[in-house]
LUMSEVO-519434 format. One record per residue (C-alpha): x negated, y, z negated; residue number from 1; residue in one letter. Coordinates in steps of 0.001 Angstrom, whole numbers. Each point is the difference from the previous one (the first is absolute). Last residue first. Layout:
# LUMSEVO-519434
+---------+---------+---------+-----+-----+
:    east :   north :      up :   n : res :
+---------+---------+---------+-----+-----+
:       X :       Y :       Z : NUM :   a :
...
+---------+---------+---------+-----+-----+
This chain:
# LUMSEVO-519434
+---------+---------+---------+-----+-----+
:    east :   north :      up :   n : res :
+---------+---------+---------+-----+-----+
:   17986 :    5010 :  -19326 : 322 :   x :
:     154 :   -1663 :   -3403 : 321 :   x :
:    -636 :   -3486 :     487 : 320 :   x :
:    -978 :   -2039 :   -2524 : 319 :   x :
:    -453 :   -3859 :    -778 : 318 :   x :
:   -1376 :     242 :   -3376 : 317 :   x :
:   -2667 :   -1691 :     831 : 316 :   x :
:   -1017 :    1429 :    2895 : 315 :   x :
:     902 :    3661 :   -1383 : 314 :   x :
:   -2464 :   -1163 :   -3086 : 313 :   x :
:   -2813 :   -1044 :    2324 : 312 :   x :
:    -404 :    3871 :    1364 : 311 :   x :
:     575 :    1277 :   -2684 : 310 :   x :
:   -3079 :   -2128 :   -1583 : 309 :   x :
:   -1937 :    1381 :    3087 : 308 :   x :
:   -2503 :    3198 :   -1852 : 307 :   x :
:   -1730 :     770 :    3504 : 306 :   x :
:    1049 :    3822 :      10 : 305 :   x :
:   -1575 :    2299 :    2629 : 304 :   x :
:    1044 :    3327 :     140 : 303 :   x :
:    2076 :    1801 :    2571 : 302 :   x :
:    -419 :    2779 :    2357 : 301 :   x :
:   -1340 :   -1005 :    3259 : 300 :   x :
:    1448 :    2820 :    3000 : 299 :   x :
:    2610 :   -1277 :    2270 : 298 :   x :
:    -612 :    1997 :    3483 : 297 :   x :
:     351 :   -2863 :    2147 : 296 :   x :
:    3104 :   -1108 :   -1245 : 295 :   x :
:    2087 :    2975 :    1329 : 294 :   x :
:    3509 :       5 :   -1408 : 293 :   x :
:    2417 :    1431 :    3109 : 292 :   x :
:     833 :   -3523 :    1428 : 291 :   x :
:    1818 :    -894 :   -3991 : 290 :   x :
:    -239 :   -3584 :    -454 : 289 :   x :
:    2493 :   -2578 :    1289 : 288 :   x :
:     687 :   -3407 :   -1736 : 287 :   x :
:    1278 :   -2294 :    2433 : 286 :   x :
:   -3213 :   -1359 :     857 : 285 :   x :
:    -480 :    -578 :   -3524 : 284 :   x :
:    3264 :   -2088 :    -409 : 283 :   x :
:    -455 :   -2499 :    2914 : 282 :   x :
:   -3411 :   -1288 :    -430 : 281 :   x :
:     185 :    -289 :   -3619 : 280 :   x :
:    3352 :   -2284 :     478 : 279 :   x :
:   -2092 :   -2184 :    3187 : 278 :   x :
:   -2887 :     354 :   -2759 : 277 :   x :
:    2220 :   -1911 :   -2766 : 276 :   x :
:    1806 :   -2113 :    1916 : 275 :   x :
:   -3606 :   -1297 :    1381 : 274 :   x :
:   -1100 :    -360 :   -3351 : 273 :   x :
:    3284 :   -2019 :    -963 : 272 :   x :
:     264 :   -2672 :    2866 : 271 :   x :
:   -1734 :   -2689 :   -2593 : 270 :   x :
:    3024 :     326 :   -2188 : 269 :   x :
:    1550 :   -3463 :     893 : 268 :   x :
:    -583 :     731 :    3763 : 267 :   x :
:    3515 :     132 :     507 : 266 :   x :
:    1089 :    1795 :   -2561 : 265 :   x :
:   -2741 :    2807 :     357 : 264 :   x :
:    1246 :     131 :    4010 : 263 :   x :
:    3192 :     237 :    -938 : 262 :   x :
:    -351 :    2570 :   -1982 : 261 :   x :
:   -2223 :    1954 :    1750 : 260 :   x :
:    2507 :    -312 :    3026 : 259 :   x :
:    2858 :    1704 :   -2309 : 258 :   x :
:   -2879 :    2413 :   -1191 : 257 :   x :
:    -544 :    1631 :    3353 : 256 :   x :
:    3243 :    -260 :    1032 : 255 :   x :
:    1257 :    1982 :   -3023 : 254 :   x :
:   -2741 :    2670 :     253 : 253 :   x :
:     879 :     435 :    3451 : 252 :   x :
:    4087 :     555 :    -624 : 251 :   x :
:    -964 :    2444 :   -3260 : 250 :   x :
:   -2206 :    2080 :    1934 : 249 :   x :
:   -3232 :    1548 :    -981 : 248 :   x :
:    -630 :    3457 :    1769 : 247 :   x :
:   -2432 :    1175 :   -2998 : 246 :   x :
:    -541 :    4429 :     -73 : 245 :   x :
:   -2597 :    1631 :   -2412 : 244 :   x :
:     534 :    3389 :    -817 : 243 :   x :
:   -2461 :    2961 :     488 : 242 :   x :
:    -651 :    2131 :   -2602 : 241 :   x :
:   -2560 :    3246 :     506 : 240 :   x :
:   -2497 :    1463 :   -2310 : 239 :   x :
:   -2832 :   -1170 :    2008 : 238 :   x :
:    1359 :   -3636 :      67 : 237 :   x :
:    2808 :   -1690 :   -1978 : 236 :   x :
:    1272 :   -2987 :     766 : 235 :   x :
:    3614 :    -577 :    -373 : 234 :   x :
:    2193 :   -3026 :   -1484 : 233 :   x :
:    3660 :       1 :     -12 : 232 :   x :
:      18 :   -1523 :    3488 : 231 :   x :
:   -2309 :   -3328 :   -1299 : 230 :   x :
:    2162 :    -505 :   -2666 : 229 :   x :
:    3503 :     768 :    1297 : 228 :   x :
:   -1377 :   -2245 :    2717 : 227 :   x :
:    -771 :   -2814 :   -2329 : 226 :   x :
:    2996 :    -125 :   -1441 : 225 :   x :
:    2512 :      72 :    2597 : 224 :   x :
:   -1938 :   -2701 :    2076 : 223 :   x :
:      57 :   -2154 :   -3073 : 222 :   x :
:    3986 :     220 :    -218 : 221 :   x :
:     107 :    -350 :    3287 : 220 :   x :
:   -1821 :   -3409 :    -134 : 219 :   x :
:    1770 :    -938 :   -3334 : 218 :   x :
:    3452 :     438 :    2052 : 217 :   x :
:      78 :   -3982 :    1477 : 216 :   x :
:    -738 :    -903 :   -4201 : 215 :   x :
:    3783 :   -1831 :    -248 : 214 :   x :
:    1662 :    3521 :    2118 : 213 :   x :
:    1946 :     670 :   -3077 : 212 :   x :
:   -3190 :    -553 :   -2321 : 211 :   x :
:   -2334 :    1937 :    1852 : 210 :   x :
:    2784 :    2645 :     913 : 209 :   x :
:     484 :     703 :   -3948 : 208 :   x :
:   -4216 :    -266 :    -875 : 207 :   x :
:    -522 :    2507 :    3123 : 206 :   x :
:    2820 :    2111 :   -1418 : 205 :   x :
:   -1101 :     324 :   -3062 : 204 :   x :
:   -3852 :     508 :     879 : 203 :   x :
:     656 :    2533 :    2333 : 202 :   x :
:    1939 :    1516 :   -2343 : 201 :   x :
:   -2357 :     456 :   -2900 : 200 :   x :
:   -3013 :     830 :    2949 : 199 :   x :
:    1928 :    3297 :      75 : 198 :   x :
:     759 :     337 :   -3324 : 197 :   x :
:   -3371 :    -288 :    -664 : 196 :   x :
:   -1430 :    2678 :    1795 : 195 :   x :
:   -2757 :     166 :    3274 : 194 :   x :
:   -2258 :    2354 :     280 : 193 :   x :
:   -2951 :   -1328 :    -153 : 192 :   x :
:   -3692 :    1971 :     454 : 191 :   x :
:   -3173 :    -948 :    1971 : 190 :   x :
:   -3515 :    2045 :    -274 : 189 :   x :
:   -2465 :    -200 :    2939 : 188 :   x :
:   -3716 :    1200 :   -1085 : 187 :   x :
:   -1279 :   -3476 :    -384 : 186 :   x :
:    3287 :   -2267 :     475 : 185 :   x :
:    1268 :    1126 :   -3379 : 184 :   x :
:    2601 :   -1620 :   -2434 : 183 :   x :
:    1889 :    1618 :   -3009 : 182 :   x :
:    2843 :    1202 :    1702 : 181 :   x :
:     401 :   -3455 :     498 : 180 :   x :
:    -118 :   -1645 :   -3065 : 179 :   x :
:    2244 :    2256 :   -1903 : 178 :   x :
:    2439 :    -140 :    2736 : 177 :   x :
:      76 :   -3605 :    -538 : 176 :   x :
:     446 :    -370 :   -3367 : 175 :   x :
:    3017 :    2643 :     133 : 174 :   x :
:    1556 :   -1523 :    2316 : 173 :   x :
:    -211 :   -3559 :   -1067 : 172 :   x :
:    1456 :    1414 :   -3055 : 171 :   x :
:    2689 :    2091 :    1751 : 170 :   x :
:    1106 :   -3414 :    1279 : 169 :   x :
:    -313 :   -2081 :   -3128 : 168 :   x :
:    2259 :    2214 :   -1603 : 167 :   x :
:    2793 :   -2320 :     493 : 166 :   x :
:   -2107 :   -2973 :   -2028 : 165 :   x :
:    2872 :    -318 :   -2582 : 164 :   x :
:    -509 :    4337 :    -931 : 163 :   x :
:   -1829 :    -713 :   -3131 : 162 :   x :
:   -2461 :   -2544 :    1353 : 161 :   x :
:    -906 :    2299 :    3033 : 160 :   x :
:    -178 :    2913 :   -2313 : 159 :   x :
:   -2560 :   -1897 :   -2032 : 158 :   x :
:   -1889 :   -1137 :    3418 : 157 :   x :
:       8 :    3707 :    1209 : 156 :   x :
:   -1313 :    1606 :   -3113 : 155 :   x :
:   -2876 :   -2714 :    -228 : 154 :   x :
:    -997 :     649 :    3627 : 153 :   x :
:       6 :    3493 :    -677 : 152 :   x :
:   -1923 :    -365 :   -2821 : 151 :   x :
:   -2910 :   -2232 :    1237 : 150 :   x :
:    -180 :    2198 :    3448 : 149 :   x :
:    -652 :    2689 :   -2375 : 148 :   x :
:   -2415 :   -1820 :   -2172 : 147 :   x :
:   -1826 :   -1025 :    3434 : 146 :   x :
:     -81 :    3151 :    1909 : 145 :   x :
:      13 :     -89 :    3850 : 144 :   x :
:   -2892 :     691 :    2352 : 143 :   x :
:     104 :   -2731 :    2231 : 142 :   x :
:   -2723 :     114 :    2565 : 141 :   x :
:    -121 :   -1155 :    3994 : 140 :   x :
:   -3776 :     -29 :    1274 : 139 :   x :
:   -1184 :    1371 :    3428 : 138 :   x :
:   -2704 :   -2119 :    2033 : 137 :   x :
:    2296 :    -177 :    3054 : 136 :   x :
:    2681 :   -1467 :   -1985 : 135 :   x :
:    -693 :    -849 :   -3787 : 134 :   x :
:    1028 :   -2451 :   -2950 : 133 :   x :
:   -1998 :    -360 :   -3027 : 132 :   x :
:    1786 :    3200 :   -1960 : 131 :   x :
:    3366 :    -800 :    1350 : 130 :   x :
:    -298 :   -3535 :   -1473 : 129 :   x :
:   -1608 :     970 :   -3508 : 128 :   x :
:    2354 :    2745 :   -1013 : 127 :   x :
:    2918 :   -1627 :    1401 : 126 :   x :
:    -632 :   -2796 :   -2076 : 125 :   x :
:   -1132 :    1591 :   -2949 : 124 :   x :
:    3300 :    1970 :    -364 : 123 :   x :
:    2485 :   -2688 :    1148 : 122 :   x :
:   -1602 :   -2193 :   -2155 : 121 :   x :
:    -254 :    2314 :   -2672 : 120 :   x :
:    3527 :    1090 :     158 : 119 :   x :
:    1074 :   -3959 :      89 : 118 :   x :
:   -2330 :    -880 :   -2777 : 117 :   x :
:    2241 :    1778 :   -2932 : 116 :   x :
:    3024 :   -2529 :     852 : 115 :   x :
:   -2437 :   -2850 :    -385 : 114 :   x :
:   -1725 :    1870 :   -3201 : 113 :   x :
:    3546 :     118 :   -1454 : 112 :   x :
:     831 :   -3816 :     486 : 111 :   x :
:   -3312 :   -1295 :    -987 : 110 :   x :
:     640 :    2105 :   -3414 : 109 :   x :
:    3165 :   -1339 :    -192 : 108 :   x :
:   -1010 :   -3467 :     284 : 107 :   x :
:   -3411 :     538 :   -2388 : 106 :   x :
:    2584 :    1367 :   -2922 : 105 :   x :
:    2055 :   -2998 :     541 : 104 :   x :
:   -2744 :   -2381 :    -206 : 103 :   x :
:   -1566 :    2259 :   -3231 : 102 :   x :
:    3383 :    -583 :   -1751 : 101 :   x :
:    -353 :   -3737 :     250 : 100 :   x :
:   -2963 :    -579 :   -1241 :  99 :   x :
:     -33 :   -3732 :    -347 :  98 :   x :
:   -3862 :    -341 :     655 :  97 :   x :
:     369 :   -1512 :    3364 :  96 :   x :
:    2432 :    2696 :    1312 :  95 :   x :
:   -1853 :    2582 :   -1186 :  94 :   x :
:   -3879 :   -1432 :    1323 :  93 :   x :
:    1977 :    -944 :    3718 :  92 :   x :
:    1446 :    3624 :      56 :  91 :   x :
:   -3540 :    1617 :    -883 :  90 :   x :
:   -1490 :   -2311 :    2729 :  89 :   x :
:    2481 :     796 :    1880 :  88 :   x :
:    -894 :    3939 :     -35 :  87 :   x :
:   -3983 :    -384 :      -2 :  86 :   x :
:     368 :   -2526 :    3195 :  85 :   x :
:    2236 :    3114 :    1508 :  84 :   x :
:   -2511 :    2550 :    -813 :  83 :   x :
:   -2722 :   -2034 :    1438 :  82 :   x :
:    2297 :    -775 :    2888 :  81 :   x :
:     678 :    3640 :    1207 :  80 :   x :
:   -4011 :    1447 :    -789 :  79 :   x :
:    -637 :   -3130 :    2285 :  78 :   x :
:    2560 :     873 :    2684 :  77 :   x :
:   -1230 :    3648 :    -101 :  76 :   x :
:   -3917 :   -1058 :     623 :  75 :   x :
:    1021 :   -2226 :    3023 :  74 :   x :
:    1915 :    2581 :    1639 :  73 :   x :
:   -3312 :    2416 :     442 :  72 :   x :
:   -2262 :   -3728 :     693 :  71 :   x :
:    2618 :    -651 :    2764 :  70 :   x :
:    -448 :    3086 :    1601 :  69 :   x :
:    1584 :    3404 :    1411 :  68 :   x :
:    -849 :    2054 :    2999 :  67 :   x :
:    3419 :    -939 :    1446 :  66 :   x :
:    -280 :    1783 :    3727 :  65 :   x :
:    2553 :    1471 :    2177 :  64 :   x :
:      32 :    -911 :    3842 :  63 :   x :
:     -90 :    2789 :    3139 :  62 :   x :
:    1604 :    -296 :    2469 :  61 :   x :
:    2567 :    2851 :    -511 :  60 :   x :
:     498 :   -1347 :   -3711 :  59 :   x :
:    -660 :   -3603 :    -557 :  58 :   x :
:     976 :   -2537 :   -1953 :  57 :   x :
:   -2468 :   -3341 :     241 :  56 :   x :
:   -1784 :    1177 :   -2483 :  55 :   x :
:    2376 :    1165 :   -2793 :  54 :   x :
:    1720 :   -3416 :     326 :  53 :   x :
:   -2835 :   -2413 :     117 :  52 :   x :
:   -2403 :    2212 :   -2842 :  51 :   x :
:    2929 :    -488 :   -2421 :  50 :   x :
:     -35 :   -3781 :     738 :  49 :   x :
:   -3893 :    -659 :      98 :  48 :   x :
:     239 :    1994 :   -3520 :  47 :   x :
:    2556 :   -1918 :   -1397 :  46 :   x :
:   -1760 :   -3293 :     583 :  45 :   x :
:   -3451 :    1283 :   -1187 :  44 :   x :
:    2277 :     577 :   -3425 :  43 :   x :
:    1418 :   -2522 :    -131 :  42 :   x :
:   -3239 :   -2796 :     291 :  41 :   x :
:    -151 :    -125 :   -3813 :  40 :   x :
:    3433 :   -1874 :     679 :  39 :   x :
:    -899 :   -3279 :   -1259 :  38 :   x :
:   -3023 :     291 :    1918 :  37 :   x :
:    1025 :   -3231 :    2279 :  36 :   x :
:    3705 :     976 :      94 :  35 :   x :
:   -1120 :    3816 :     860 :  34 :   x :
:   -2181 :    -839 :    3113 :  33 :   x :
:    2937 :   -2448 :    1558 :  32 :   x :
:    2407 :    2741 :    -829 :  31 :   x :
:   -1939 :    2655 :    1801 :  30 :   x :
:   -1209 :   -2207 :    2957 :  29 :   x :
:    3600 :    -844 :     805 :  28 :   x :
:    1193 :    3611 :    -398 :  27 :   x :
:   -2767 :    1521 :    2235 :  26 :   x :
:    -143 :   -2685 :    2747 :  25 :   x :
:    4417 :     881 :     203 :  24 :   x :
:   -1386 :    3419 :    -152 :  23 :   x :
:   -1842 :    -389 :    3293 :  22 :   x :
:    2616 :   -2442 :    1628 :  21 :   x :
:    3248 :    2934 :    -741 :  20 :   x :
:   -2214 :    2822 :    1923 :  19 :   x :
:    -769 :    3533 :   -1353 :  18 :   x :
:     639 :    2665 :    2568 :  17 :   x :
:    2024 :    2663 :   -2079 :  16 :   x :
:     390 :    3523 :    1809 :  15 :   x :
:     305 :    3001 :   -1230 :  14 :   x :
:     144 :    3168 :    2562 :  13 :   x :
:    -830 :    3561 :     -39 :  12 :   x :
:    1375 :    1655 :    3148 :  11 :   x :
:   -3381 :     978 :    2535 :  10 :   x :
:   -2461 :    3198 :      18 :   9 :   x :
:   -1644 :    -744 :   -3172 :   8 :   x :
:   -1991 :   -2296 :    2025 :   7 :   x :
:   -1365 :   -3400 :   -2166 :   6 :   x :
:   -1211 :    -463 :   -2769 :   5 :   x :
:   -2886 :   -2198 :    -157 :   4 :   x :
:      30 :   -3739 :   -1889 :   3 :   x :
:    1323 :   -1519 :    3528 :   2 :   x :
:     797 :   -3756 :    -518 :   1 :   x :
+---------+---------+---------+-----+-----+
């Protein structure tokens, strides 16, 4: 691939050319590597996957680069399983010796530093991945605030609990905002605008027509939601805002993941990298960016930041904020 940018002069376009067999060979090697390490090997693993995506995307021809390693993810996933070892050993010790009291302090102190690890994930996570990824030698950043992150996210999930889960809309919203308006591309800044009542009834009428149509709405109901994403987002360049634009469409994404289906049923599951890139494929090359924001001028502004226990705690914790 192209690692120069190329003429300002054309539309900026994303495209995704990662191929189904290549991370099939990733996958297969990655759990074979981790069963005989015992999962030591995880780290290595996530890195070849993070590295697969980012650099096979590309951005008028030119492909984005994870600068990240094994050995940076390695040294979160031990701090991780120290601390863990440490915990159920102390569970193990209370439980063993009768002491009841201390097992049910130790649960709901587990429980509370789970809830508590979300922020930080989300925090570190960002904060590392941006940091180590680049196009055309210039670094994304997150600048956002943990502690504030921490208390927003812990305002949102007690309102969320209060309100029966229907605040869970403005809470995404909230999170996510937060997150974005905190994210540079070099000297590019990006803002959302989107609200939570907004994505509130997208998601109630998505979940309705899901269940009314027997899961034949879910499609349009993901279509919905990821372009009131993508067209509530704007870059920011020289003072200017420019919005981003996706042309997904409820029909295509449908097809596309009626066939995936099949094809993962089928196969018995071995189908699912290629459903995977054919989805990839699809949805960034329907995701427009703004023609007037001129990539070639992006000036370096951001700090590196190799800390990666974030970065292993989104993993594990299965998130996706944006």
């Amino acid at each position: 691939m192209n690692n120069q940018p190329s003429a300002s002069s054309s539309p900026n376009r994303l495209h995704f050319s990662g191929q189904g067999l290549d991370l099939f060979v990733i996958l297969l090697v990655n759990g074979f590597l981790n069963l005989i390490t015992l999962s030591l090997y995880y780290p290595w693993a996530r890195v070849k996957l993070i590295k697969f995506y980012w650099e096979n995307t590309e951005l008028n021809d030119t492909t984005f680069v994870f600068h990240g390693t094994g050995a940076e993810v390695f040294k979160g996933y031990i701090k991780l399983m120290l601390l863990s070892l440490v915990f159920v050993g102390c569970y193990i010790y209370a439980t063993v010796t009768g002491q009841h009291a201390m097992s049910v302090m130790l649960i709901a102190v587990f429980y509370l530093v789970l809830l508590l690890l979300v922020p930080v994930a989300v925090h570190g996570g960002f904060k590392y991945r941006l940091s180590r990824t680049s196009w055309s030698k210039v670094h994304f950043g997150y600048r956002g605030n943990r502690t504030q992150l921490i208390i927003e996210f812990l305002l949102g999930y007690l309102f969320t609990v209060l309100t029966l889960g229907i605040y869970a809309s403005w809470f995404t919203h909230k999170i996510r905002a937060y997150v974005i308006s905190n994210i540079r591309f070099g000297s590019l800044g990006f803002q959302y605008t989107g609200t939570g009542f907004d994505l509130f009834l997208i998601q109630l009428k998505g979940i309705f027509l899901t269940v009314l149509t027997l899961g034949i709405y879910y499609a349009w109901y993901r279509k919905e939601w990821i372009n009131y994403l993508i067209e509530h987002t704007y870059i920011e360049q020289n003072n200017e805002r420019y919005r981003m634009h996706s042309s997904i469409s409820g029909g295509s994404l449908f097809g596309i993941s009626l066939l995936n289906l099949v094809l993962v049923i089928i196969t018995f599951g071995l189908a699912f990298p290629w459903a995977v890139t054919r989805t990839l494929e699809y949805v960034i090359a329907h995701i427009e960016l703004p023609d007037a924001i001129n990539f070639d001028t992006i000036q370096q502004t951001e700090n590196e930041y190799k800390d990666a226990t974030g970065e292993y705690l989104m993993d594990a914790l299965d998130l996706g904020i944006i």
